[in-house]
TILUMTOR-788041 format. One record per residue: residue in one letter; x, y, z of N, C-alpha, C in turn. Coordinates in steps of 0.2 Angstrom, whole numbers, plus 5000, padded with zeros to 4 digits. Example, Ala and Ser with C-alpha at 12.3 -4.5 7.8 and 13.67 -1.06 7.14 Angstrom:
// residues 2
R,code,n.px,n.py,n.pz,ca.px,ca.py,ca.pz,c.px,c.py,c.pz
R,a,5066,4972,5039,5062,4978,5039,5066,4984,5039
R,s,5064,4989,5035,5068,4995,5036,5064,5000,5039
//
This chain:
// residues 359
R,code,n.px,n.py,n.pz,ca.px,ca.py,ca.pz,c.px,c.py,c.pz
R,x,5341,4825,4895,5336,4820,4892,5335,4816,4898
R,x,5329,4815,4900,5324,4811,4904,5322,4805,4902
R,x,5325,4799,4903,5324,4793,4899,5324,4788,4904
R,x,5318,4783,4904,5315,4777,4909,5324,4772,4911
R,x,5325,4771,4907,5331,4768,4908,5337,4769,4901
R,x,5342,4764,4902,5347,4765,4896,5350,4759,4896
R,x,5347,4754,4892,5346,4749,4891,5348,4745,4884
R,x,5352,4739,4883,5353,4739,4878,5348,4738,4871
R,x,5341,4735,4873,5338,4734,4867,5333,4740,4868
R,x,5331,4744,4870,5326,4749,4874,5328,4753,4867
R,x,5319,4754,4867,5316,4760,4861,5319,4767,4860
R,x,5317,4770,4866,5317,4777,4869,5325,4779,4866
R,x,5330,4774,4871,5337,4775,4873,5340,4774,4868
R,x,5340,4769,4862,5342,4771,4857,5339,4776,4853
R,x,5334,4779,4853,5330,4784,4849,5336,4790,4850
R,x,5339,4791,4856,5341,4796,4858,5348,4795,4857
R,x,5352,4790,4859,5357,4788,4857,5359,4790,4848
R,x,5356,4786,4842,5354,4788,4836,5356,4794,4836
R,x,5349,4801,4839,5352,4807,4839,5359,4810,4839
R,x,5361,4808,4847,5366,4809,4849,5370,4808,4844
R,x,5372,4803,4840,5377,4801,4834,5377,4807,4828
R,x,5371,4810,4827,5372,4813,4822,5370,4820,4822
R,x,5368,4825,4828,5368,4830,4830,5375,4834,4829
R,x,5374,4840,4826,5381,4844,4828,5381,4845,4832
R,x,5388,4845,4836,5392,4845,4842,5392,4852,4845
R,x,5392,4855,4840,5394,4863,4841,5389,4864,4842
R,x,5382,4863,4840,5376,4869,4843,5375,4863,4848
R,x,5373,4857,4849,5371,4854,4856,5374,4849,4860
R,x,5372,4848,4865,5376,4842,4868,5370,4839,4872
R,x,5370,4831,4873,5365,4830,4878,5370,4824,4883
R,x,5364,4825,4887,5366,4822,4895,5361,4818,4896
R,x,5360,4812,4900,5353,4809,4900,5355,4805,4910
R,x,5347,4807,4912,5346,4805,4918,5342,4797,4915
R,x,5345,4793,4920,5340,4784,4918,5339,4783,4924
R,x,5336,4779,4924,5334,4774,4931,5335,4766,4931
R,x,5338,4765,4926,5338,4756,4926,5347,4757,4921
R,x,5351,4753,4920,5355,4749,4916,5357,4745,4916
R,x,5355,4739,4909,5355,4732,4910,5363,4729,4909
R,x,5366,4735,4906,5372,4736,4903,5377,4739,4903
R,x,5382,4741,4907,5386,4746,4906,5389,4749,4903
R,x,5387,4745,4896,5392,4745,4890,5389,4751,4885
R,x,5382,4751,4886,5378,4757,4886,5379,4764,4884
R,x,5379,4766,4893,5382,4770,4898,5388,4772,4893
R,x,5392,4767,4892,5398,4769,4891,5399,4771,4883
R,x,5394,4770,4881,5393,4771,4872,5391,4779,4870
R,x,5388,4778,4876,5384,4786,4876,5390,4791,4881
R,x,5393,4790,4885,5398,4793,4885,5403,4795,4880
R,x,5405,4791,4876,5412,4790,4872,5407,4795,4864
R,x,5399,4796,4866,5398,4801,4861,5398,4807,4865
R,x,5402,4807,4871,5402,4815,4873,5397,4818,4878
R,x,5392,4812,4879,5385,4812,4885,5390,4811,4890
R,x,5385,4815,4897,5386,4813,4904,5381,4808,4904
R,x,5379,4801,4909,5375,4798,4911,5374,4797,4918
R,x,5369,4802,4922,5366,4801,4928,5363,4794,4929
R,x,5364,4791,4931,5361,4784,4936,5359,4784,4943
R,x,5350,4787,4941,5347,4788,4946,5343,4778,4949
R,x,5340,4780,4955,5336,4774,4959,5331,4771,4952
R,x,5327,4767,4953,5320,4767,4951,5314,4772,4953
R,x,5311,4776,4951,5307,4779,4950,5301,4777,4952
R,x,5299,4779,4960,5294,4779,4963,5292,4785,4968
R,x,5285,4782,4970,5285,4789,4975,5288,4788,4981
R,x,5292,4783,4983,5298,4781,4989,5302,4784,4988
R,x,5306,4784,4980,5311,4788,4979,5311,4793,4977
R,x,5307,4796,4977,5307,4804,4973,5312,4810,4976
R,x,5311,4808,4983,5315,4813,4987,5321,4810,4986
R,x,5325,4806,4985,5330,4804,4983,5333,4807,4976
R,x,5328,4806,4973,5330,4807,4966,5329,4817,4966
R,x,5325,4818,4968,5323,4826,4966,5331,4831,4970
R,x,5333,4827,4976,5338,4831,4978,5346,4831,4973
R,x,5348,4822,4970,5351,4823,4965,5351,4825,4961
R,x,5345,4826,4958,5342,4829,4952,5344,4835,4952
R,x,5342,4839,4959,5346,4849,4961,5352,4848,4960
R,x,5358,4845,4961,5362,4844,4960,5365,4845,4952
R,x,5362,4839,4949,5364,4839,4942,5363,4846,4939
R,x,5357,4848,4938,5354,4853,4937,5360,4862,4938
R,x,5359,4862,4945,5364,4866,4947,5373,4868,4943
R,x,5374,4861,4942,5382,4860,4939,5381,4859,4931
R,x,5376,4858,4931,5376,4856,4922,5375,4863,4916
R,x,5373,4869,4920,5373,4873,4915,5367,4871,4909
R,x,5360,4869,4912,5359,4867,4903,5353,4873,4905
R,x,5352,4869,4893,5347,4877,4893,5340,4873,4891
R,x,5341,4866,4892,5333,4861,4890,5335,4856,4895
R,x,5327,4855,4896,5324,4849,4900,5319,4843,4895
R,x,5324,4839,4890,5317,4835,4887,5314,4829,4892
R,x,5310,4829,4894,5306,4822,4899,5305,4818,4893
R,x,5305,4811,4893,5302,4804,4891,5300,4801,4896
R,x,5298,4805,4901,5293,4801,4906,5289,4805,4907
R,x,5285,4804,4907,5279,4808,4906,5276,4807,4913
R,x,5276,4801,4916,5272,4802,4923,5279,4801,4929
R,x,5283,4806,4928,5289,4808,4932,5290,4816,4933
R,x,5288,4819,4925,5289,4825,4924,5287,4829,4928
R,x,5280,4830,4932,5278,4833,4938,5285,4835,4943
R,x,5291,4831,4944,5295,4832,4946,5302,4835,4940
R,x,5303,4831,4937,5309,4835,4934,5307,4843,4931
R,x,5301,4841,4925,5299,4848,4923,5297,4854,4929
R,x,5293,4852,4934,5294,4855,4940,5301,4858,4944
R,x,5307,4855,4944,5312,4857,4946,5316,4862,4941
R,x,5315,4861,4935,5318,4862,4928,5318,4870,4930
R,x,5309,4871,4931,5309,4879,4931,5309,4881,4938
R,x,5309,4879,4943,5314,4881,4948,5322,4881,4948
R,x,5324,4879,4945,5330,4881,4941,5331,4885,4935
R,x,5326,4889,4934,5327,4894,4929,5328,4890,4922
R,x,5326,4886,4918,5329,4883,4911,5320,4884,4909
R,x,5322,4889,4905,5318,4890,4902,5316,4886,4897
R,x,5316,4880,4894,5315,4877,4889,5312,4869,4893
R,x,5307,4865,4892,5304,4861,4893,5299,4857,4892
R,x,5303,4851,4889,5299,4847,4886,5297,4842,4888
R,x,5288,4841,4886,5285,4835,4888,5285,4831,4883
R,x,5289,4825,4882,5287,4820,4875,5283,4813,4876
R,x,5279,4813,4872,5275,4806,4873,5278,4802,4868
R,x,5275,4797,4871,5280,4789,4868,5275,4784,4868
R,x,5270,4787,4868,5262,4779,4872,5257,4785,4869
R,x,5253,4779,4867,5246,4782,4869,5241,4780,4874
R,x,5244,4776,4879,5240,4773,4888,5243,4776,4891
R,x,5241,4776,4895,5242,4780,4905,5247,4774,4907
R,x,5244,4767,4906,5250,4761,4910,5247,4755,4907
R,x,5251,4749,4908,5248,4742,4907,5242,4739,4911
R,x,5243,4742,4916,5239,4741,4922,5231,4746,4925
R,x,5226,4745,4926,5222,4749,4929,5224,4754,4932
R,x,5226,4750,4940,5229,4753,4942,5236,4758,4942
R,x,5238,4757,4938,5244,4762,4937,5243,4766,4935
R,x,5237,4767,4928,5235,4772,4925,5231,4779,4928
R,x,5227,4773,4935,5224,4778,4939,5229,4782,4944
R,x,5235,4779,4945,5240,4784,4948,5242,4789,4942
R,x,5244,4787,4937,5249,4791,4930,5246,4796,4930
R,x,5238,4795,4927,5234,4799,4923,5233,4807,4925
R,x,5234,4808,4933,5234,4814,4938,5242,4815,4937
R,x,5246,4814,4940,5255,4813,4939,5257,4816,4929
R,x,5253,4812,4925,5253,4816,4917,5253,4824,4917
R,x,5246,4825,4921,5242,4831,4920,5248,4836,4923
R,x,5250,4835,4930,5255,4839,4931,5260,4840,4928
R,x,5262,4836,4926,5269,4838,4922,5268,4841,4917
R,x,5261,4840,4913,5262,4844,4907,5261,4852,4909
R,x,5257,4853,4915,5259,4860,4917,5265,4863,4918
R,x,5268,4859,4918,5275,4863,4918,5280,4864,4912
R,x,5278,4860,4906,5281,4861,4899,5278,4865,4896
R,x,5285,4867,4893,5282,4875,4887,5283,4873,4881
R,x,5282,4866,4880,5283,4863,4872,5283,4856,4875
R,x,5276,4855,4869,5275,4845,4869,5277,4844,4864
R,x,5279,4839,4861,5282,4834,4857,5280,4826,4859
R,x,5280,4821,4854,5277,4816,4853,5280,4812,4848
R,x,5279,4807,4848,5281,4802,4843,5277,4800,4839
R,x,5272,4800,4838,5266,4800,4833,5259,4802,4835
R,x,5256,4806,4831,5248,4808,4831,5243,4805,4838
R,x,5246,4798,4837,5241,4794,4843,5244,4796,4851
R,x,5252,4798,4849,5255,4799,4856,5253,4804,4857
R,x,5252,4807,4853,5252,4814,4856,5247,4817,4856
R,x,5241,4815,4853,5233,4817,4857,5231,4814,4862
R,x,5233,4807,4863,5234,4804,4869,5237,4808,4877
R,x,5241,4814,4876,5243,4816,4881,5242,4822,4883
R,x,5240,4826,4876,5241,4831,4876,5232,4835,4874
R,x,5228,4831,4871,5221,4832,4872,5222,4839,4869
R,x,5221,4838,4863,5217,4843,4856,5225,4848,4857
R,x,5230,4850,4863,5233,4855,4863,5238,4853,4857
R,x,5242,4858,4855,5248,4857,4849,5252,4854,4852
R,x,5257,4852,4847,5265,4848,4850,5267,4844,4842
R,x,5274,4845,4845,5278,4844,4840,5281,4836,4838
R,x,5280,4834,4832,5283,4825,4831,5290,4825,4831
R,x,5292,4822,4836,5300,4821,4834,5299,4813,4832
R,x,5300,4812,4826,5302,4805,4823,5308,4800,4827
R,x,5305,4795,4826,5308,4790,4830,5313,4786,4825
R,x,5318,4792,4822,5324,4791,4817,5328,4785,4818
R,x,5330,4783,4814,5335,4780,4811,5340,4781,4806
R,x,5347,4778,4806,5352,4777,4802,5350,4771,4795
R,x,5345,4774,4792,5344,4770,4786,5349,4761,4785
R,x,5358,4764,4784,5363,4761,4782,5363,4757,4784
R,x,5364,4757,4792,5364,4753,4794,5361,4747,4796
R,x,5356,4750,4795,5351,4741,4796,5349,4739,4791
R,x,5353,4740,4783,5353,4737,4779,5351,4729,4777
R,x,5349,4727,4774,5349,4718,4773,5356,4716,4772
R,x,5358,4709,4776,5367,4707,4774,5368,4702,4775
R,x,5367,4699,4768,5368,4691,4766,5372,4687,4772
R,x,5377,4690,4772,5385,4688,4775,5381,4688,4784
R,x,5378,4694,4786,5374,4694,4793,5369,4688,4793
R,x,5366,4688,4790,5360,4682,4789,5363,4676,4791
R,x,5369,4675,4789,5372,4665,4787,5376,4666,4793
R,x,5378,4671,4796,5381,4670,4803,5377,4670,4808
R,x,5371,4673,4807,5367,4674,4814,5363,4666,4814
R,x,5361,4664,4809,5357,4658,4810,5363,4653,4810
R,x,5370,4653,4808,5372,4647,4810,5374,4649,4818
R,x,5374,4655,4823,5376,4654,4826,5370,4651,4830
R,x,5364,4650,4829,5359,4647,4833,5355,4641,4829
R,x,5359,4637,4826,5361,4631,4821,5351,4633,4816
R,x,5350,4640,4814,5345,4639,4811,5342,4635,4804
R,x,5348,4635,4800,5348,4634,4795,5345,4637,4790
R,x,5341,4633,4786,5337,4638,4780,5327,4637,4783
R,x,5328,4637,4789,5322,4637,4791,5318,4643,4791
R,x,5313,4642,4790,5308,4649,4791,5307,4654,4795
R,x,5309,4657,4799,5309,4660,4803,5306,4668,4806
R,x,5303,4669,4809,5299,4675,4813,5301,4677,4817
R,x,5302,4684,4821,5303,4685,4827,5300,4692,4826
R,x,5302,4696,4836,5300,4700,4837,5306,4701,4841
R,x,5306,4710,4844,5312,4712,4847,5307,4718,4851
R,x,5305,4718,4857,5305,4720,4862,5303,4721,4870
R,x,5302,4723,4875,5302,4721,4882,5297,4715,4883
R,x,5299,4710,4887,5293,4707,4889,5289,4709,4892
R,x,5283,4710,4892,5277,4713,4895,5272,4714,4893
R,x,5267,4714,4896,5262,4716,4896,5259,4719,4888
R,x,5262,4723,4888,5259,4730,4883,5261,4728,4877
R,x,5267,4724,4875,5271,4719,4869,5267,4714,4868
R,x,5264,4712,4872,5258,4705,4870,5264,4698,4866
R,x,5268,4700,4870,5270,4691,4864,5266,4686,4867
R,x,5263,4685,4871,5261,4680,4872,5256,4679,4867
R,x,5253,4683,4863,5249,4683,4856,5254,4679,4852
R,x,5260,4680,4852,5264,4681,4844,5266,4672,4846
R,x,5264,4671,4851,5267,4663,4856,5261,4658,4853
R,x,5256,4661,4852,5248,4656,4849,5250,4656,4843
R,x,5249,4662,4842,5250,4663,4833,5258,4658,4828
R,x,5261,4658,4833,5268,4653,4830,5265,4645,4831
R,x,5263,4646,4836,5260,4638,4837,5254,4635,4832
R,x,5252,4640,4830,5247,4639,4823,5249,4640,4817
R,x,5257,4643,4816,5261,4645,4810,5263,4638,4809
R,x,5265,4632,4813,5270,4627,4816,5266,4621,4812
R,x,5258,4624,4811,5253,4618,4808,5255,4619,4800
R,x,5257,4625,4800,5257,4626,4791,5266,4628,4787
R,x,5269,4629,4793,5276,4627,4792,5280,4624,4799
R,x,5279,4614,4798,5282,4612,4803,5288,4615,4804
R,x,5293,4618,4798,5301,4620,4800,5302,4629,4803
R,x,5298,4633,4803,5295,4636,4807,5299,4638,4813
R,x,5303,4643,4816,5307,4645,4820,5304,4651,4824
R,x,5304,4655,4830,5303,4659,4832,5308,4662,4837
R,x,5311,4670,4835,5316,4671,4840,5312,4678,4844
R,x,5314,4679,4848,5311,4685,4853,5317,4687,4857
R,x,5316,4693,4855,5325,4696,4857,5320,4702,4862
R,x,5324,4704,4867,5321,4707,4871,5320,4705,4880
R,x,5321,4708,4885,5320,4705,4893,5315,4710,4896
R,x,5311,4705,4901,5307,4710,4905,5303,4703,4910
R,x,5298,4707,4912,5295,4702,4917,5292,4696,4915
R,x,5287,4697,4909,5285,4692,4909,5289,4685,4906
R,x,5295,4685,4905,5298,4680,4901,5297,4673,4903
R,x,5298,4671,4911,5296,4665,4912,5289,4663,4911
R,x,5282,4667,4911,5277,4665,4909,5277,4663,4902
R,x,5281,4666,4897,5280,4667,4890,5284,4659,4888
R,x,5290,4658,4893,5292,4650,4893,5287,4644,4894
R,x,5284,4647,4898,5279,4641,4902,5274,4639,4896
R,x,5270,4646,4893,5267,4646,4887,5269,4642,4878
R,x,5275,4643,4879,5280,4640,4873,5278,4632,4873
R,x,5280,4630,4881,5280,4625,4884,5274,4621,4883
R,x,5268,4624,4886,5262,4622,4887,5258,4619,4879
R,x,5262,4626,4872,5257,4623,4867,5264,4619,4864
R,x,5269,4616,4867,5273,4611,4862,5277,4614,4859
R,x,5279,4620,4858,5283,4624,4854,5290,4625,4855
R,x,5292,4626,4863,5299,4628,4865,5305,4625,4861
R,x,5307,4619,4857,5310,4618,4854,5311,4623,4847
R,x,5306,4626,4846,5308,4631,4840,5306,4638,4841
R,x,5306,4639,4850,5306,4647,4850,5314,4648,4854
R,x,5316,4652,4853,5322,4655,4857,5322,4661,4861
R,x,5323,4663,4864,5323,4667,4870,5329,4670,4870
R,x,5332,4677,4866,5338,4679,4864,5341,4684,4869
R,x,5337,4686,4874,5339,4692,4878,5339,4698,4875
R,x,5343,4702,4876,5344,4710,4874,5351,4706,4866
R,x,5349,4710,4863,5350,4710,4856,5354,4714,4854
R,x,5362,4716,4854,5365,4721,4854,5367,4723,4846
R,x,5368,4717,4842,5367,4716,4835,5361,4716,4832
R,x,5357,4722,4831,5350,4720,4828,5349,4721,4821
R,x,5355,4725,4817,5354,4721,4809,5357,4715,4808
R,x,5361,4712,4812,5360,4704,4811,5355,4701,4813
R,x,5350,4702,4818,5345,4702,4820,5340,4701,4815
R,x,5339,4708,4812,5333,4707,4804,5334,4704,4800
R,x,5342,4703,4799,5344,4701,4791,5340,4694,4793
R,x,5341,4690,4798,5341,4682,4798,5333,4679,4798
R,x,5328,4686,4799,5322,4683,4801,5317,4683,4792
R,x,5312,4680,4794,5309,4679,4786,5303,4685,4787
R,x,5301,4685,4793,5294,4691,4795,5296,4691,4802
R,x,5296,4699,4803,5297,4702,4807,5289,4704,4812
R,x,5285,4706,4816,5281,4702,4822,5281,4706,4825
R,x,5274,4712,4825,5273,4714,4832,5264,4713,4833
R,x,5262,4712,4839,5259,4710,4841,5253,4713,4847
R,x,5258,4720,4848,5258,4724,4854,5250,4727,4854
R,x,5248,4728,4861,5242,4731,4862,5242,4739,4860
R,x,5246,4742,4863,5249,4747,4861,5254,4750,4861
R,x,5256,4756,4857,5262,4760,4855,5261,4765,4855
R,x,5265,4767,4856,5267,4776,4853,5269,4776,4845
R,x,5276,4775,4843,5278,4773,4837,5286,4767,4838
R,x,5284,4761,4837,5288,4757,4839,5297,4759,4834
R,x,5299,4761,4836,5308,4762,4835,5311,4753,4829
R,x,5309,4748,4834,5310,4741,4830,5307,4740,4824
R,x,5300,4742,4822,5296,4744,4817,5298,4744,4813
R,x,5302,4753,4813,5308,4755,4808,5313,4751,4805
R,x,5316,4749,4811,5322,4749,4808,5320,4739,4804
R,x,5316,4735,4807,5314,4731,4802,5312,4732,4796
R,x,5309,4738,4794,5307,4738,4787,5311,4744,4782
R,x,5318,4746,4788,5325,4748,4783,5327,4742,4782
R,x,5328,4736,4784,5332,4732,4784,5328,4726,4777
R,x,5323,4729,4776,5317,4725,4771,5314,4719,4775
R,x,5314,4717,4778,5309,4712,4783,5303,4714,4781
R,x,5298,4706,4777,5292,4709,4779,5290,4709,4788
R,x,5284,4714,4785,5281,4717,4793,5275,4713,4795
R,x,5274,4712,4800,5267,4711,4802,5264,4714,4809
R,x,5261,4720,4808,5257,4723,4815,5253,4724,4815
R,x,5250,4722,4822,5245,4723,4825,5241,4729,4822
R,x,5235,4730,4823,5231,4735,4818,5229,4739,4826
R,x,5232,4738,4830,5233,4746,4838,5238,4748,4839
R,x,5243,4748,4830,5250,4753,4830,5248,4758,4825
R,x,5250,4763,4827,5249,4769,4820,5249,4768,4814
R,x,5246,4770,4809,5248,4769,4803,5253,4772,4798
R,x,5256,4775,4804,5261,4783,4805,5270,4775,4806
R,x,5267,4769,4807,5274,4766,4807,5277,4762,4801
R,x,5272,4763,4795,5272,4761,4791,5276,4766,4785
R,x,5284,4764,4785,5287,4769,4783,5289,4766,4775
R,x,5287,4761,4774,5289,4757,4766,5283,4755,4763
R,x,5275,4757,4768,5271,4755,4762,5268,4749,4761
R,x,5272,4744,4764,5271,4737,4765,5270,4733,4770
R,x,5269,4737,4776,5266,4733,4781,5259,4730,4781
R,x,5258,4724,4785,5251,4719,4785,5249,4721,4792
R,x,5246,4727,4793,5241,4726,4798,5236,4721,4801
R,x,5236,4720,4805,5229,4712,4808,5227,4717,4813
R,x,5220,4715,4814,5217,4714,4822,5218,4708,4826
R,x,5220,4710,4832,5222,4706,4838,5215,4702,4839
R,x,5208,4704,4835,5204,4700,4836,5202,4695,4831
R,x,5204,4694,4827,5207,4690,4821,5212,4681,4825
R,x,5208,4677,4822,5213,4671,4826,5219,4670,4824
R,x,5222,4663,4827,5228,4664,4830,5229,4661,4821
R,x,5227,4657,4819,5226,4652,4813,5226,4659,4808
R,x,5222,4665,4810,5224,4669,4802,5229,4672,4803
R,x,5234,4675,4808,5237,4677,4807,5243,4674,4806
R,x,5244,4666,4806,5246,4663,4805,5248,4660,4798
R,x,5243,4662,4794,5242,4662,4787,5245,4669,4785
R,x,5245,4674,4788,5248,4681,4785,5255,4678,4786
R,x,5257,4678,4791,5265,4676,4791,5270,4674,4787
R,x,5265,4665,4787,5268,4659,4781,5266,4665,4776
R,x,5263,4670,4773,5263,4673,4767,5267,4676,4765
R,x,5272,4678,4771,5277,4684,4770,5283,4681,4765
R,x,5285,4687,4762,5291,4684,4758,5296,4691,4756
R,x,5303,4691,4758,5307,4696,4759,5306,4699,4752
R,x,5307,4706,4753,5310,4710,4747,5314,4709,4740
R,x,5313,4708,4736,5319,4708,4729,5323,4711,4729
R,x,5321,4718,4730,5322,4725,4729,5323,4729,4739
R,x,5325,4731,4740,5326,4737,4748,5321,4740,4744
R,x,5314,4740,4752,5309,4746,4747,5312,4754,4751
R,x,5308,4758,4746,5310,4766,4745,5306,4768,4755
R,x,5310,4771,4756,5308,4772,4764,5307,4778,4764
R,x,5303,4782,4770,5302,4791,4769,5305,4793,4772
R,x,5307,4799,4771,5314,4801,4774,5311,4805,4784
R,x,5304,4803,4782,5303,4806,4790,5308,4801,4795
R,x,5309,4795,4794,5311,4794,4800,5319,4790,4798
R,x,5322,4794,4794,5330,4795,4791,5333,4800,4797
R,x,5339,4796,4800,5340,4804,4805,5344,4807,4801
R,x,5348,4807,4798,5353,4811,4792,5348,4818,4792
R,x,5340,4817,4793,5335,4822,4790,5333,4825,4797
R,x,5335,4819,4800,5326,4822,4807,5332,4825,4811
R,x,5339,4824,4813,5344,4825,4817,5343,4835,4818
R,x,5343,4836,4808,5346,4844,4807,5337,4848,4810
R,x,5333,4843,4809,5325,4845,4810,5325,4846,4818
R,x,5326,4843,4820,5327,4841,4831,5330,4848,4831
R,x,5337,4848,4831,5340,4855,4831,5336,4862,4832
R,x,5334,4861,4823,5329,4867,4823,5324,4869,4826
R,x,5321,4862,4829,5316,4864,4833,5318,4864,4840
R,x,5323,4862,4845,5328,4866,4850,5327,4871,4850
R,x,5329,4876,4842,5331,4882,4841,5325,4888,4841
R,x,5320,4886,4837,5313,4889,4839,5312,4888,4845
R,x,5313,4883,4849,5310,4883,4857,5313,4890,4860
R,x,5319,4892,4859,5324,4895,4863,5321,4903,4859
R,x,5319,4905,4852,5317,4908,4850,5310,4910,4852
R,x,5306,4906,4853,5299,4906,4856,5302,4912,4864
R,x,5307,4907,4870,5306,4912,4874,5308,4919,4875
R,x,5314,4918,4872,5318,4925,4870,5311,4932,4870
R,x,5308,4928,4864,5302,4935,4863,5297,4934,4867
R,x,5296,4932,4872,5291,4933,4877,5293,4937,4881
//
């Protein structure tokens, strides 16, 4: 497994972690190469599931030769019989090395439907994509948008961005601990969980709270999550008056106490591939509220309130203050149950290896 990093709140790495939990042992084993850990705790989570964890540099064209020559290494000693990339503008290089090492199996998975957050980065990616997918013999994708986004009309297969249902259940007893442990009380509360950047757009979800604040002065905001933009996103709290009712929570290693404590769960994001947090807020019964440039493929309860990010800050401020938690846990699809998608992954492993056998 080829993962951007291995990071405590990170989409990707727990998607795959997830897996790792509940894949039989006997037919698979996975290993994953990262480039970042914000946590060692991690690393060691995924170990103690029986994973090796390569800790590669940051991923540049500086370090390439760095990493491609560890990378022979691994490769050489690891015996494996698949290469999956979750970097898709890296793969030029691992899928590239994969079949110079004879591994016949090679997949290219999209997670995004953008080249980059940046212009310019996109104009490096875009050429760096193309290569890589010439070297996979199976695309896969997290939903229809990723995947025609990278893959342009070719086929490829959806690995659902699974979760453990149970776990992220709603729980009374989580709720009244996580808000006393940040003296919330019975206050209203909203939040979101993931990177700061660019592409997550909190600083949307930063206007819109400050417009929620006119229609519930008791009104809270948590944002769980680390990355670049955070101090811009404090300056912005700051600027429209708000910092005393947003919170700044870091990587968020308890995330059903996380959704149990929120009143509406907030994404905001410009775009996605299929948001992993999405889910597990709407196993956990959170209402939703996203952005209407995330698939409609994340709406796994039926209930989500899609908005346009062109819609002002005041309506969707009115959507929010409208939300009100579930009675009832709604009925969830089992597409993104890993109990379901785990024994499914497998299968499709197994077809890949089938696929080349007869050629």
């Amino acid at each position: 497994m080829i993962l951007p990093t291995m990071n405590v709140s990170g989409g990707i790495e727990n998607l795959f972690l997830n897996y790792l939990r509940h894949i039989d042992k006997a037919r698979y084993a996975f290993d994953f190469v990262v480039h970042g850990m914000n946590d060692v705790s991690v690393g060691k989570m995924a170990e103690g599931l029986g994973a090796k964890v390569f800790l590669m540099p940051h991923f540049s064209l500086k370090t390439a030769g760095t990493i491609k020559e560890k990378y022979k290494r691994i490769l050489s000693s690891g015996n494996y019989d698949i290469v999956h990339s979750s970097m898709a503008n890296a793969s030029f290089l691992y899928l590239s090395e994969a079949k110079k090492a004879g591994i016949q199996v090679r997949i290219q998975h999209s997670h995004q439907d953008h080249a980059a957050d940046k212009p310019l980065h996109a104009i490096r990616n875009i050429p760096l994509l193309r290569i890589g997918n010439s070297y996979a013999t199976v695309n896969a994708a997290c939903s229809e948008n990723a995947g025609n986004f990278l893959f342009k009309g070719k086929p490829f297969f959806i690995i659902n961005n699974a979760i453990d249902y149970s776990v992220f259940s709603f729980d009374e007893e989580k709720r009244k601990k996580f808000r006393e442990a940040y003296s919330i009380g019975d206050r209203f509360v909203t939040g979101t969980a993931g990177r700061l950047c660019t592409q997550k757009n909190q600083a949307h979800l930063i206007r819109d709270f400050a417009a929620l604040k006119e229609l519930r002065p008791d009104a809270m905001l948590l944002i769980a999550g680390e990355g670049e933009k955070k101090d811009e996103l404090q300056l912005l709290a700051a600027s429209l008056l708000v910092s005393d009712s947003v919170i700044f929570l870091g990587p968020v290693k308890d995330m059903p106490s996380f959704l149990s404590a929120l009143d509406c769960f907030v994404f905001t994001s410009l775009y996605e591939g299929l948001p992993v947090s999405g889910v597990e807020a709407q196993a956990n019964g959170v209402p939703c509220v996203f952005s209407d440039s995330i698939t409609r493929e994340a709406d796994i309860s039926g209930g989500v309130d899609f908005v346009s990010l062109e819609k002002p800050h005041s309506f969707w401020a009115k959507v929010i203050a409208s939300e009100k938690r579930y009675e009832k846990p709604p009925i969830l699809s089992d597409r993104f149950d890993i109990k379901v998608q785990a024994e499914r992954l497998m299968d499709f492993y197994d077809q890949q290896f089938s696929n080349q056998t007869s050629i």
